[in-house]
Wavefront OBJ file of the C-alpha trace (Angstrom):
o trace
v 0.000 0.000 0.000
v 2.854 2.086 1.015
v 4.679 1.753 -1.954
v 1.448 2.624 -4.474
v 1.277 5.748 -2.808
v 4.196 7.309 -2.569
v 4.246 6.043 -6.577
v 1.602 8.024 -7.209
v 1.432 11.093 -5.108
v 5.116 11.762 -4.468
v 7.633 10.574 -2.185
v 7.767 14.416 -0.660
v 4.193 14.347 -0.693
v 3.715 11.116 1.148
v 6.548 11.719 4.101
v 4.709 14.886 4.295
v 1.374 13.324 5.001
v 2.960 10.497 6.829
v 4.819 13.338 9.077
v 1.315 15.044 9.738
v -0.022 12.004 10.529
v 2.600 11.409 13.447
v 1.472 14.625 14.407
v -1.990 14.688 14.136
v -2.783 10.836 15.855
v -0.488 11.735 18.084
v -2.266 14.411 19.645
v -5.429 13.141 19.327
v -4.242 10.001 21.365
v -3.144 12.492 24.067
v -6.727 14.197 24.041
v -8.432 10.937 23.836
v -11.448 10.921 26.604
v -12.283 7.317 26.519
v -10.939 3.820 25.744
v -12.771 3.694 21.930
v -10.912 6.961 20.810
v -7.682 5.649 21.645
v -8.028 2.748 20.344
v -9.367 4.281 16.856
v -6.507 7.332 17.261
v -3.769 4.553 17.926
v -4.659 2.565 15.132
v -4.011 5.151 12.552
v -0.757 6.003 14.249
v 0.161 2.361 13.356
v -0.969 2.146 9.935
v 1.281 5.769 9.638
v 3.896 4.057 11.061
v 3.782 1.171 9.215
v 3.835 3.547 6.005
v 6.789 5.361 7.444
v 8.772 2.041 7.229
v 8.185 1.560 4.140
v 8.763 4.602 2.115
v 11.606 6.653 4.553
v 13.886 4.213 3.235
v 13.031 4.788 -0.065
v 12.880 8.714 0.008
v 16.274 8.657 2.125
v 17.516 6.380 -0.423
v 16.451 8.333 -3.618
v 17.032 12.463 -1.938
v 20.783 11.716 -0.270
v 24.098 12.047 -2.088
v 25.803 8.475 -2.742
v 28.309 9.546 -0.156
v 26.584 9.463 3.133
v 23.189 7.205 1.687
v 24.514 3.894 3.269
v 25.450 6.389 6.768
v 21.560 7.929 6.652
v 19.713 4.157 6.525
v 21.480 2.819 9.402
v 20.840 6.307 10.841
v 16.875 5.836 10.143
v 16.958 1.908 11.793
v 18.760 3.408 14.385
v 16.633 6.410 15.664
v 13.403 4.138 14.648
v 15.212 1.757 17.490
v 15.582 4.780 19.707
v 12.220 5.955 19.592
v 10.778 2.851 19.889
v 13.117 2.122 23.097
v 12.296 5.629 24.323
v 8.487 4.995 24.203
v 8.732 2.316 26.623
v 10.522 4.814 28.694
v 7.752 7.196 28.269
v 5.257 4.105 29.966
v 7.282 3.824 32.605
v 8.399 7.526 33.295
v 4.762 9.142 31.890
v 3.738 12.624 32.644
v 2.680 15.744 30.397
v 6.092 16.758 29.564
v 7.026 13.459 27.568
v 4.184 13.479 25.557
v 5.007 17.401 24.605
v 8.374 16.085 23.919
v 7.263 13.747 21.558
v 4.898 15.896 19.841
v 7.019 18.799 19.487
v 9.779 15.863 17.473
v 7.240 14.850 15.305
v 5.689 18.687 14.426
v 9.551 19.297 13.838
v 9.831 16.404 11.337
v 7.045 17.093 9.809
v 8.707 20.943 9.031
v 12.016 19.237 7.769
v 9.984 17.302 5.085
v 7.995 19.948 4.084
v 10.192 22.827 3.896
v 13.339 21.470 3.252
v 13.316 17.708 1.378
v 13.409 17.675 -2.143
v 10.478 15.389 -4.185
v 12.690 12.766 -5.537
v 9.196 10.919 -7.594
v 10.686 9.815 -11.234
v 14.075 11.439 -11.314
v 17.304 9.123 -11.793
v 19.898 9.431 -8.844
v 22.054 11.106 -11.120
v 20.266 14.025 -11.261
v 19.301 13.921 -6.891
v 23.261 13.887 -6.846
v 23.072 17.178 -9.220
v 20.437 18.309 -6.869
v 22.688 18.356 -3.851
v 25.770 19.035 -6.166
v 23.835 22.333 -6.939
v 22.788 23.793 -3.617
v 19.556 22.118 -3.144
v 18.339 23.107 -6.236
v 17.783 21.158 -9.119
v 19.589 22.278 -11.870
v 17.530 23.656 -14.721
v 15.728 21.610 -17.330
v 15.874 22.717 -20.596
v 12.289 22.162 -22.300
v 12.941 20.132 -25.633
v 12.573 22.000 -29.437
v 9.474 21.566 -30.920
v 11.723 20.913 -33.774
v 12.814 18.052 -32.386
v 12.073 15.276 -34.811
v 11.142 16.883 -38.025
v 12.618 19.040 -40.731
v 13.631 22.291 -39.240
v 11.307 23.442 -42.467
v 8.539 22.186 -40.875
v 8.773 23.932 -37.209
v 5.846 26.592 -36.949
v 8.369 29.487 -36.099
v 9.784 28.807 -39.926
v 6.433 28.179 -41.482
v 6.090 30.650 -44.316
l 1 2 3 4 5 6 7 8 9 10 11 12 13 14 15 16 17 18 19 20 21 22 23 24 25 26 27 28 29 30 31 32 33 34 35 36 37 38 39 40 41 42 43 44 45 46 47 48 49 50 51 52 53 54 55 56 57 58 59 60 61 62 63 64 65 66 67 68 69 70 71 72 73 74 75 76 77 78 79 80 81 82 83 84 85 86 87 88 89 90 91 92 93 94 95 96 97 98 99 100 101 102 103 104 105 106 107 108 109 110 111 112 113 114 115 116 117 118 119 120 121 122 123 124 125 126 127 128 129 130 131 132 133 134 135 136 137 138 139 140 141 142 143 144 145 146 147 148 149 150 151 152 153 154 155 156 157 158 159 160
């Protein structure tokens, strides 16, 4: 499911949903009332989650220069350890503060996506290394000739 998603919306677009999510289940798990609403507001943080697996791999994959890509996977398993670890350490700890913590993290990840990660959807590597390469921009595309493909005769600019 993950996967025909981000294939068809965007890989920006789909971390960017997948960030809101975080931060929108989130809070409605912390302003949950009754047993029902957590249960319905938890279960939608899981199936984001679950989407998050799948397709932060693949965005980190496609948007990071070749040089540090292997470096920012392990760094993804690793801090998807860490928060997992860390929200056991929120059951046993509790208290207002952790879950601000937590939902101040995923409002800030949610920024990073949005404002800052490039939409990596049908572009070859080659040009996400240009993309870095060039300052975070991609470089620009030159549109193709409508000449392209016939006799230069026949373009409409030369059409008598």
């Amino acid at each position: 499911m993950a996967s025909r998603v981000a294939d068809a919306i965007g890989r920006k677009r789909t971390m960017v949903a997948i960030a809101a999510g975080y931060v929108v289940f989130a809070a409605l798990s912390g302003a949950a009332n009754g047993l029902v609403f957590l249960d319905v507001a938890r279960f939608f943080l899981g199936v984001t989650i679950g989407l998050s697996v799948v397709v932060a791999p693949v965005f980190i994959a496609e948007s990071s220069p070749p040089r540090i890509r292997g470096g920012l996977i392990v760094s993804y398993q690793v801090a998807t350890v860490a928060g997992i670890m860390s929200s056991y350490l929120v059951g046993v700890i509790g208290g207002v503060w952790t879950f601000t913590m937590f939902l101040v993290l995923a409002a800030l990840s949610f920024g990073y996506v949005w404002w800052l990660a490039p939409e990596t959807k049908g572009r070859p590597l080659e040009s996400v290394r240009d993309y870095w390469e060039n300052g975070g921009r991609w470089p620009a595309e030159t549109a193709p000739s409508p000449a392209v493909g016939r006799d230069r005769a026949d373009s409409p600019r030369h059409a008598a």
